[in-house]
Biopython code that builds the backbone (N, CA, C, O; Angstrom):
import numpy as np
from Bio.PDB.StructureBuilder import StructureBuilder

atoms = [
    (1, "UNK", "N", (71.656, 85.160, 114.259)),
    (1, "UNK", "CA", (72.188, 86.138, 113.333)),
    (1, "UNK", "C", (73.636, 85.829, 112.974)),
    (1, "UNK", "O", (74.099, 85.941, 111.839)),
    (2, "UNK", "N", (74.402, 85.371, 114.206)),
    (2, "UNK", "CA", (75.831, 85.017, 113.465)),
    (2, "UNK", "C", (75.909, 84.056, 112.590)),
    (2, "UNK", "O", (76.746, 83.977, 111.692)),
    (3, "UNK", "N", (74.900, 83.176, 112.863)),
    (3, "UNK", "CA", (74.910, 81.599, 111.685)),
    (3, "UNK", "C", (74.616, 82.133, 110.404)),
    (3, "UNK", "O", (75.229, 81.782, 109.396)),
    (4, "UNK", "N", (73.471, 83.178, 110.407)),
    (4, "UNK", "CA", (73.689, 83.824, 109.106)),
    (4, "UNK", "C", (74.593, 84.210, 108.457)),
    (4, "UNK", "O", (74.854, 83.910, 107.292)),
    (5, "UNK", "N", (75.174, 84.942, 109.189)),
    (5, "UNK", "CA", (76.441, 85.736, 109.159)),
    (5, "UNK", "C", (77.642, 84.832, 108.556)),
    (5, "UNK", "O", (77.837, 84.707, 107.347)),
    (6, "UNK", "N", (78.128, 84.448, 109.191)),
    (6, "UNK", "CA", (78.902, 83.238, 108.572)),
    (6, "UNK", "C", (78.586, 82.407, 107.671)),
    (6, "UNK", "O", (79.389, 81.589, 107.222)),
    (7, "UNK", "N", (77.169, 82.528, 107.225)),
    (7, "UNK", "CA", (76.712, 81.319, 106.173)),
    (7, "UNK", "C", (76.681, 82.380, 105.016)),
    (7, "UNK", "O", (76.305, 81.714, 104.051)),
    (8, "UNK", "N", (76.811, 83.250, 104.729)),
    (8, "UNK", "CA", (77.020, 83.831, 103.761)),
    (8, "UNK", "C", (78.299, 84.652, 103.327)),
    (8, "UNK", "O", (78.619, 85.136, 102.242)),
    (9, "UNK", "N", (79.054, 84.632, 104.841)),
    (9, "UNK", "CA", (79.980, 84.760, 104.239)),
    (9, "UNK", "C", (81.100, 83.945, 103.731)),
    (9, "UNK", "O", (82.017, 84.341, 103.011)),
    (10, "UNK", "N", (80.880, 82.556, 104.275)),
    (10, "UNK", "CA", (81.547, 81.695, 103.489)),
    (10, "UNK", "C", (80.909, 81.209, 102.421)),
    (10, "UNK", "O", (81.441, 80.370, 101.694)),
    (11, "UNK", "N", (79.254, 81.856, 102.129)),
    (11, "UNK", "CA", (79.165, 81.113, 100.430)),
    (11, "UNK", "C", (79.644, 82.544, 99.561)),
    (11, "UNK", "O", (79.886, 82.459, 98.357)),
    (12, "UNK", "N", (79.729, 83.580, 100.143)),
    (12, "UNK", "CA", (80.576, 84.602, 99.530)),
    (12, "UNK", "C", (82.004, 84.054, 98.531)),
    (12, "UNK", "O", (82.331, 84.085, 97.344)),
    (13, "UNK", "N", (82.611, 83.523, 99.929)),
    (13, "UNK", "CA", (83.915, 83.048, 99.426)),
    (13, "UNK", "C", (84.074, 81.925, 98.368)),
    (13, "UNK", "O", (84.922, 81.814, 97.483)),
    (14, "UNK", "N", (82.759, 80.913, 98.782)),
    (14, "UNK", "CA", (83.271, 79.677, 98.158)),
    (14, "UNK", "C", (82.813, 80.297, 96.502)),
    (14, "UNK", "O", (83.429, 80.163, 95.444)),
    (15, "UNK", "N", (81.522, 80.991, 96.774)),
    (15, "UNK", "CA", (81.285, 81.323, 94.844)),
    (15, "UNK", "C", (82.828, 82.075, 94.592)),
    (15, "UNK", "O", (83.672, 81.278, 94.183)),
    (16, "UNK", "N", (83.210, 83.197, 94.739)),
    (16, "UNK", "CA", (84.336, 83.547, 94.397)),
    (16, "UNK", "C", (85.170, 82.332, 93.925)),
    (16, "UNK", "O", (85.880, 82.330, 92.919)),
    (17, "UNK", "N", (85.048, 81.606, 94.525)),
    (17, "UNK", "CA", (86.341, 80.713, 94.191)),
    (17, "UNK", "C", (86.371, 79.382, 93.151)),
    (17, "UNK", "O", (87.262, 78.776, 92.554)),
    (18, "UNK", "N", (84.676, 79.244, 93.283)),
    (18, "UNK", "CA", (83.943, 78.920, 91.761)),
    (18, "UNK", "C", (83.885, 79.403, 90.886)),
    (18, "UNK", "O", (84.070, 78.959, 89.753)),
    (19, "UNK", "N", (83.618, 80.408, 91.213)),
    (19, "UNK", "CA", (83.612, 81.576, 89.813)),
    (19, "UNK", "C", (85.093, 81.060, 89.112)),
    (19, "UNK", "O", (85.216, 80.272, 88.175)),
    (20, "UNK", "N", (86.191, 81.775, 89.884)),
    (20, "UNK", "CA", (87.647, 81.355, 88.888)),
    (20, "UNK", "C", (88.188, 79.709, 89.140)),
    (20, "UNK", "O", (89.380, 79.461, 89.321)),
    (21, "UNK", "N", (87.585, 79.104, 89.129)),
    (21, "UNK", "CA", (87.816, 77.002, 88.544)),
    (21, "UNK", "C", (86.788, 77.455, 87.842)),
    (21, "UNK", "O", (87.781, 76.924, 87.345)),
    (22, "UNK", "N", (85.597, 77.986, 87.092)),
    (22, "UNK", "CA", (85.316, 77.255, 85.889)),
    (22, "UNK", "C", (85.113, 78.343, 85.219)),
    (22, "UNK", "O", (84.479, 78.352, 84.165)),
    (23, "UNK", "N", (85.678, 79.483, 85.810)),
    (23, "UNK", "CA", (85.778, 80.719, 84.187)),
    (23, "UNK", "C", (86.821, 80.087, 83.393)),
    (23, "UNK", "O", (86.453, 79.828, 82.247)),
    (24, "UNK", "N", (88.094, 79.745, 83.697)),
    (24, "UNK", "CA", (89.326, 79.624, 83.014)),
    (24, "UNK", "C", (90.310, 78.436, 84.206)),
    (24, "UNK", "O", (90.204, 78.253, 85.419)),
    (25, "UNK", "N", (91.188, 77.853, 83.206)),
    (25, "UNK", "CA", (92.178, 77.457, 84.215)),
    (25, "UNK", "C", (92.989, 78.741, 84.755)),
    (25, "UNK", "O", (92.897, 79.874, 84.281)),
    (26, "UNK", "N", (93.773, 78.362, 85.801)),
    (26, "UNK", "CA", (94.404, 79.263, 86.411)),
    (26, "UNK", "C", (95.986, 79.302, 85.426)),
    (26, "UNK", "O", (96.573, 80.375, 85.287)),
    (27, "UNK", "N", (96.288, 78.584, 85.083)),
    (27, "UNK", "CA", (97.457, 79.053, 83.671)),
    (27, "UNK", "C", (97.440, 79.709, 82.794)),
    (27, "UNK", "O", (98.433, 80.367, 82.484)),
    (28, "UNK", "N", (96.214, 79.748, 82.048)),
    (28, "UNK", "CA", (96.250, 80.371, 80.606)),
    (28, "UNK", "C", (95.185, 81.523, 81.539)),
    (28, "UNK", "O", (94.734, 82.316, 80.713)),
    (29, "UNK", "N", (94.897, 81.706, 82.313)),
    (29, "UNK", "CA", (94.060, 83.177, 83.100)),
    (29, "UNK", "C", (95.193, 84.590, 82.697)),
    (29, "UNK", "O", (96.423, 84.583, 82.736)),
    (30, "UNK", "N", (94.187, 85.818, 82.284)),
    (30, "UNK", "CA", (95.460, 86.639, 82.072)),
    (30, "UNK", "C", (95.453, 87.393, 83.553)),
    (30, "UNK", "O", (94.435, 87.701, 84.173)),
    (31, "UNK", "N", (96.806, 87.615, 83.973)),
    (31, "UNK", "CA", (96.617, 88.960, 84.918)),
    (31, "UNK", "C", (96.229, 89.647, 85.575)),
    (31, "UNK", "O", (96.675, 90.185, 86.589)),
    (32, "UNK", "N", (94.870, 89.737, 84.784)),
    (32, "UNK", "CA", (93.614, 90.625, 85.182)),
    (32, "UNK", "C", (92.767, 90.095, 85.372)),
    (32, "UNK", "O", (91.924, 90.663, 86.067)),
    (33, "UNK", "N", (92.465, 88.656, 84.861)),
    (33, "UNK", "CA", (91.653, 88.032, 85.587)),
    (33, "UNK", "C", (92.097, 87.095, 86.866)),
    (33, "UNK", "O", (91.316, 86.242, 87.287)),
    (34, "UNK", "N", (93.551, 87.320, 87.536)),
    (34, "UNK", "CA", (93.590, 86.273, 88.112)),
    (34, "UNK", "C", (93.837, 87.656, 89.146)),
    (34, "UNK", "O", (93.890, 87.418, 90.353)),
    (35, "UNK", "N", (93.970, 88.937, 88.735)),
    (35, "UNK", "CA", (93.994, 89.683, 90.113)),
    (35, "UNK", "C", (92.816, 89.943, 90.596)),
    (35, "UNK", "O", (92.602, 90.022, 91.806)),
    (36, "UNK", "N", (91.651, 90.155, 89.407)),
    (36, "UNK", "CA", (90.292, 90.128, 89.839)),
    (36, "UNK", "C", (89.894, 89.054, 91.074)),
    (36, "UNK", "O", (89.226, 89.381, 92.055)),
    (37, "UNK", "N", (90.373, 87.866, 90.860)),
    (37, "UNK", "CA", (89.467, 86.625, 91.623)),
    (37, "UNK", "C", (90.476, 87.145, 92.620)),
    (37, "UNK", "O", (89.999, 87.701, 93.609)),
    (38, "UNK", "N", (91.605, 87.070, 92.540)),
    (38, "UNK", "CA", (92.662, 87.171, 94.031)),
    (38, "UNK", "C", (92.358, 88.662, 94.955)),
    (38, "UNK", "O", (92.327, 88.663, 96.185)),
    (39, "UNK", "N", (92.229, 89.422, 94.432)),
    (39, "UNK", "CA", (91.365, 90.481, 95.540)),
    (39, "UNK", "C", (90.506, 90.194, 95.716)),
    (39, "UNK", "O", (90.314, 90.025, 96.920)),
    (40, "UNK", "N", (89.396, 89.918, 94.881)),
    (40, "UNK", "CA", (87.797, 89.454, 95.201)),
    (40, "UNK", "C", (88.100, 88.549, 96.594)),
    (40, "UNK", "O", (87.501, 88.883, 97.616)),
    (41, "UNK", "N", (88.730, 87.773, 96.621)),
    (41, "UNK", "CA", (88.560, 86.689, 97.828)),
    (41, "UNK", "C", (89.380, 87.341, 98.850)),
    (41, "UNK", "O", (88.794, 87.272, 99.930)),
    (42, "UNK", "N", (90.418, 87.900, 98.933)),
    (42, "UNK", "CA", (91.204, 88.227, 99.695)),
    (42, "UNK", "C", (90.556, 89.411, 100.541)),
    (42, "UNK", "O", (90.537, 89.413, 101.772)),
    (43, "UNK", "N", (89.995, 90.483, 99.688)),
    (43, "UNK", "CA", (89.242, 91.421, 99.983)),
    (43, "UNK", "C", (87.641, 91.286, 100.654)),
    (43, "UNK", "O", (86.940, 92.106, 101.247)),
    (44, "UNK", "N", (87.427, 89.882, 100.272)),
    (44, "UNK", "CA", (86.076, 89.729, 101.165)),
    (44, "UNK", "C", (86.190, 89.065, 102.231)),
    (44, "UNK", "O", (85.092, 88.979, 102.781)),
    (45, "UNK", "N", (87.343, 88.333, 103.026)),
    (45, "UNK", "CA", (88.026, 87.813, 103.808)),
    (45, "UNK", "C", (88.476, 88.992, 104.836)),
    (45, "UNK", "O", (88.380, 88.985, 106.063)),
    (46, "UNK", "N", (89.143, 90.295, 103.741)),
    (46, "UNK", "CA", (89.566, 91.052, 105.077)),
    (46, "UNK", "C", (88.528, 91.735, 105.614)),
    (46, "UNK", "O", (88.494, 92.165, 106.767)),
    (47, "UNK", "N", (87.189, 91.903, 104.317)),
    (47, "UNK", "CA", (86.145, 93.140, 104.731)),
    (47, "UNK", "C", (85.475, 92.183, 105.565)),
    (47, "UNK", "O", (84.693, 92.847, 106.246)),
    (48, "UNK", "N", (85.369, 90.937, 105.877)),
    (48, "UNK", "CA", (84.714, 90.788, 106.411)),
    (48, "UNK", "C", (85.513, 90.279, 108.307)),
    (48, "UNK", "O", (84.899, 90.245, 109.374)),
    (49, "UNK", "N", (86.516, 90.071, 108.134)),
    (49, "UNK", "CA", (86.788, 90.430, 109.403)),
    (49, "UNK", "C", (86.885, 91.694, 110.353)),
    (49, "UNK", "O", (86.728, 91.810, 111.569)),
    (50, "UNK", "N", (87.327, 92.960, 108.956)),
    (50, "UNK", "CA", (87.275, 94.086, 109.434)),
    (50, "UNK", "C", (85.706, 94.538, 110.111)),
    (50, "UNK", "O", (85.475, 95.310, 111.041)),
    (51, "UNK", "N", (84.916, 93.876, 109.405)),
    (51, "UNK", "CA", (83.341, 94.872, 109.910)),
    (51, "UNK", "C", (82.495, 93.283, 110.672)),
    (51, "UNK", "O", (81.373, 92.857, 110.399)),
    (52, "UNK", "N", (83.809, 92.529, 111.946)),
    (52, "UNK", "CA", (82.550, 91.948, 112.753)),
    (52, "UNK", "C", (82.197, 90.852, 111.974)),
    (52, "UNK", "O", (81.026, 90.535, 112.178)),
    (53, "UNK", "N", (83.026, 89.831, 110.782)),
    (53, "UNK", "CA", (82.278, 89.059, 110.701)),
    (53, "UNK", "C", (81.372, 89.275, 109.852)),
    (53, "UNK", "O", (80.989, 88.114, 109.706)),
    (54, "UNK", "N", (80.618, 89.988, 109.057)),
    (54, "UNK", "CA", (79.355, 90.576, 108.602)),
    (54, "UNK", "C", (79.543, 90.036, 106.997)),
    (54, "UNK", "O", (80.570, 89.658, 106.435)),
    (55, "UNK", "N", (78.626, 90.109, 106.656)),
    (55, "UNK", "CA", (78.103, 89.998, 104.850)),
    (55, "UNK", "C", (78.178, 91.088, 104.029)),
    (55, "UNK", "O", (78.343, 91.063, 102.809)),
    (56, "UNK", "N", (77.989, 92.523, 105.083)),
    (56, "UNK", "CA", (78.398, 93.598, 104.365)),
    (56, "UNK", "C", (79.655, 93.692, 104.199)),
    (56, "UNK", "O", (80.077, 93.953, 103.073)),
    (57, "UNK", "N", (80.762, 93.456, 105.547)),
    (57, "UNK", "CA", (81.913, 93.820, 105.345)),
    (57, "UNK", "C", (82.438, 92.884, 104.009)),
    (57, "UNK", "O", (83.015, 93.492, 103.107)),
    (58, "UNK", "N", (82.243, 91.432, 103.883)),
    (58, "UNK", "CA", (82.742, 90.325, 103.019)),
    (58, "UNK", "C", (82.235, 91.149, 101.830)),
    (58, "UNK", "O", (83.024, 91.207, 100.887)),
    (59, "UNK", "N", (80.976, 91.850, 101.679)),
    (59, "UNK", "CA", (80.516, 92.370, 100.095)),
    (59, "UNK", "C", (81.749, 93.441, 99.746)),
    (59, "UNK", "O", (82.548, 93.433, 98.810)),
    (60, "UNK", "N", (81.614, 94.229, 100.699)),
    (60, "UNK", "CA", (82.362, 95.538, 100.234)),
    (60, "UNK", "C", (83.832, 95.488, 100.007)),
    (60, "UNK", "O", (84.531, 96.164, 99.252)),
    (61, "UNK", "N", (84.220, 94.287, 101.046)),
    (61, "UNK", "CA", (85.695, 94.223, 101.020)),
    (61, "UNK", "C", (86.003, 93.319, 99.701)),
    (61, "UNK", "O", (87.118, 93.403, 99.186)),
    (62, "UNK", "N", (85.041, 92.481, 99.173)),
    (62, "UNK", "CA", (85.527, 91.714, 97.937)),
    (62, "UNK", "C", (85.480, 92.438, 96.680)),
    (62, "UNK", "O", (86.318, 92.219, 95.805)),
    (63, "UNK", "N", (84.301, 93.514, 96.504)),
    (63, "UNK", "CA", (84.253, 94.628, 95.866)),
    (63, "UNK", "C", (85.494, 95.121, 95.164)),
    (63, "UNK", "O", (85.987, 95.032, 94.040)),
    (64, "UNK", "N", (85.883, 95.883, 96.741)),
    (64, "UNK", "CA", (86.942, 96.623, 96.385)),
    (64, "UNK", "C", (88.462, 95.868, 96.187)),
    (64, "UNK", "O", (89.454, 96.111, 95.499)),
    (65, "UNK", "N", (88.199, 95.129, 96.882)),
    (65, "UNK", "CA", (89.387, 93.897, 96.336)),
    (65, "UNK", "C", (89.569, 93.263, 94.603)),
    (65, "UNK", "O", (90.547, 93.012, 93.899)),
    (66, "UNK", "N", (88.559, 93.207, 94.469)),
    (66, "UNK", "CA", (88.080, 92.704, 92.628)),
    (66, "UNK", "C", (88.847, 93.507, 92.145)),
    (66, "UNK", "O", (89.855, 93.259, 91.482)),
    (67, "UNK", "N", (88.281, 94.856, 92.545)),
    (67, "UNK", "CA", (88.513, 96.158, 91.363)),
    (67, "UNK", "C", (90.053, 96.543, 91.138)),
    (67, "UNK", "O", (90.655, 96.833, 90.104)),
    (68, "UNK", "N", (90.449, 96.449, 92.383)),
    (68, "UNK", "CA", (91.998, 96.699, 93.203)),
    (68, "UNK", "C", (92.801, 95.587, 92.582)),
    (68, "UNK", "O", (93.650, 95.959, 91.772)),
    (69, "UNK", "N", (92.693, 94.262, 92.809)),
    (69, "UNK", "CA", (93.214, 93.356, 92.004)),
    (69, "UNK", "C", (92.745, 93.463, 90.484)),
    (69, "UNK", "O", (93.787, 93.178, 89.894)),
    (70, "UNK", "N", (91.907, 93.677, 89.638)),
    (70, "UNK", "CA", (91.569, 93.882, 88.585)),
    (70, "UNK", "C", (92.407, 95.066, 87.973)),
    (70, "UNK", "O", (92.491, 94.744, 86.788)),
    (71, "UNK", "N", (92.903, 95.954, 88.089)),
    (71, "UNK", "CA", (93.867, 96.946, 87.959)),
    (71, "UNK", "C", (95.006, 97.056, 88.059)),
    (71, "UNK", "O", (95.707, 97.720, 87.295)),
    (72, "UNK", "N", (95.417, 96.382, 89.085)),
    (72, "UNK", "CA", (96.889, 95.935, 88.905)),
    (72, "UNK", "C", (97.395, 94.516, 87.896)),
    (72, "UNK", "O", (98.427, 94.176, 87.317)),
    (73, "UNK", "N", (96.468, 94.142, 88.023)),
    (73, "UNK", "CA", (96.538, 92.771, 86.946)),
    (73, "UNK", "C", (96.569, 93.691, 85.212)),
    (73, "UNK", "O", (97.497, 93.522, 84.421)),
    (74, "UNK", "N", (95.964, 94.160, 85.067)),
    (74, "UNK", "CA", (95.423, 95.012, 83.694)),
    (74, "UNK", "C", (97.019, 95.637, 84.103)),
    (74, "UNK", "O", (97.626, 95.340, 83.074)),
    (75, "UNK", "N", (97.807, 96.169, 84.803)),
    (75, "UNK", "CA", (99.211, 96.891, 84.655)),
    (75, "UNK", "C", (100.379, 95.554, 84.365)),
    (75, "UNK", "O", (101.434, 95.758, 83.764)),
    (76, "UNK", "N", (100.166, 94.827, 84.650)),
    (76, "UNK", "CA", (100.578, 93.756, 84.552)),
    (76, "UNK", "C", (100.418, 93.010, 83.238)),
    (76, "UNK", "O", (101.347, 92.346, 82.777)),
    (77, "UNK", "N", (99.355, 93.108, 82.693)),
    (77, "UNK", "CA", (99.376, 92.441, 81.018)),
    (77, "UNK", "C", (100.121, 93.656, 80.255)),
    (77, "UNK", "O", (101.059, 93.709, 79.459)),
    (78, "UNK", "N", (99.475, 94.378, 80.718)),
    (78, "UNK", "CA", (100.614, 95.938, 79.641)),
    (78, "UNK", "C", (102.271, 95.972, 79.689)),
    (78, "UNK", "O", (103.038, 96.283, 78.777)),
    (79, "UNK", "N", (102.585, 95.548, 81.063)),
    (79, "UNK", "CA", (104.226, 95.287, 81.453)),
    (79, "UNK", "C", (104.550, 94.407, 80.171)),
    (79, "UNK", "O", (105.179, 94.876, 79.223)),
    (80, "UNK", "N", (103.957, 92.754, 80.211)),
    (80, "UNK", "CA", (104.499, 91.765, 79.468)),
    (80, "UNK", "C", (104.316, 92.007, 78.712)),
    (80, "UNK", "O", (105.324, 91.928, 78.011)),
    (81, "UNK", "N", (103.034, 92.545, 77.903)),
    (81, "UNK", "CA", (103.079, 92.842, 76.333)),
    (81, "UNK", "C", (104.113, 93.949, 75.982)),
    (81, "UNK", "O", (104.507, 93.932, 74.816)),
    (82, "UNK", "N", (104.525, 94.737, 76.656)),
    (82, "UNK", "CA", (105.395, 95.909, 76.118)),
    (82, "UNK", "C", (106.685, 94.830, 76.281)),
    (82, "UNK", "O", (106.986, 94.595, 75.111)),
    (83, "UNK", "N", (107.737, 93.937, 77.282)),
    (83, "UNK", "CA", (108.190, 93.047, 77.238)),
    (83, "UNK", "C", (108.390, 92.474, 76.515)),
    (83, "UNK", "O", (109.607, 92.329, 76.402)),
    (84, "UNK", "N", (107.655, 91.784, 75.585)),
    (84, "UNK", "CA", (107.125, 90.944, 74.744)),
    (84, "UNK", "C", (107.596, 91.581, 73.292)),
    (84, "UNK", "O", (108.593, 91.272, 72.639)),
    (85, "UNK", "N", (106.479, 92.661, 72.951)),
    (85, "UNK", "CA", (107.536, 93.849, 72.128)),
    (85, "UNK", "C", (108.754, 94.212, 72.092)),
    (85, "UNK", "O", (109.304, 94.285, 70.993)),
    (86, "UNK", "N", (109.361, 94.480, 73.109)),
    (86, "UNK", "CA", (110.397, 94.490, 73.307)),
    (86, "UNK", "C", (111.876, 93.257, 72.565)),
    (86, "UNK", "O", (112.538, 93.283, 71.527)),
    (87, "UNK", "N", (111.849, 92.725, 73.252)),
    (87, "UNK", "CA", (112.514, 91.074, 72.873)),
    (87, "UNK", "C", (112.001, 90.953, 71.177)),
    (87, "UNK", "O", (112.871, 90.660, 70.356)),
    (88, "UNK", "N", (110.854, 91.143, 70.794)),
    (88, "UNK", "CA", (110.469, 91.161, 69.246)),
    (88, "UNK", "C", (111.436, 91.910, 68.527)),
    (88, "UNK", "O", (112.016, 91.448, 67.545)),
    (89, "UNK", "N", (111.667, 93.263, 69.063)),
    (89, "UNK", "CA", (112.053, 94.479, 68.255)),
    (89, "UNK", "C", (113.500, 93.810, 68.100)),
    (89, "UNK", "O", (114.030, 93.616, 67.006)),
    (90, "UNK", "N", (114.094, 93.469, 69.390)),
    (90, "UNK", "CA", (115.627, 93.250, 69.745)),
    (90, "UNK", "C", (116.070, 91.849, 68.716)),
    (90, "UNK", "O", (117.264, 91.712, 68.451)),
    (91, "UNK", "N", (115.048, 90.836, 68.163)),
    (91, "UNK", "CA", (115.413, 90.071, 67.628)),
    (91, "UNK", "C", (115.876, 89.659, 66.104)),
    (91, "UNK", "O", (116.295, 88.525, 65.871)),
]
sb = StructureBuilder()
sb.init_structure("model")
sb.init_model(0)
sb.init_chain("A")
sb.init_seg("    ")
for serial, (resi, resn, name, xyz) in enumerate(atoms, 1):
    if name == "N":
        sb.init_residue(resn, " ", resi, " ")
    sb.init_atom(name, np.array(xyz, "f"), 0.0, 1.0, " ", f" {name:<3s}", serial, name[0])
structure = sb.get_structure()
């Protein structure tokens, strides 16, 4: 059961980390997608140490990590674009 355990939760991680190398490069990624992948992994890393190692904890914790990083990233494109506006208006 632990070989399971560990075998999914590191293909947990490694898709996560496939997923963002061939959605986008990591330069032109906005914000929100690079907080998405960076909680997603970070968050299934902690959920899954928090719950034992487990596939549930790695699901739930990348979950809520996605969403969590996905939201602050999305506050983060709104910062620079208002920024951005900004410096426009002033010029």
């Amino acid at each position: 059961m632990k070989i399971l355990n560990r075998t999914l939760f590191l293909s947990a991680i490694t898709g996560l980390a496939l997923c963002g190398v061939s959605c986008e490069s990591w330069d032109t990624a906005s914000n929100k997608k690079k907080g998405t992948i960076t909680g997603a992994a970070v968050g299934a890393g902690a959920g899954a140490i928090i719950d034992d190692k487990s596939a549930r904890g790695a699901i739930v914790g990348g979950a809520a990590g996605g969403f969590l990083g996905r939201q602050i990233g999305k506050e983060k494109d709104k910062n620079e674009q208002l920024e951005e506006r900004v410096r426009d208006l002033e010029n």
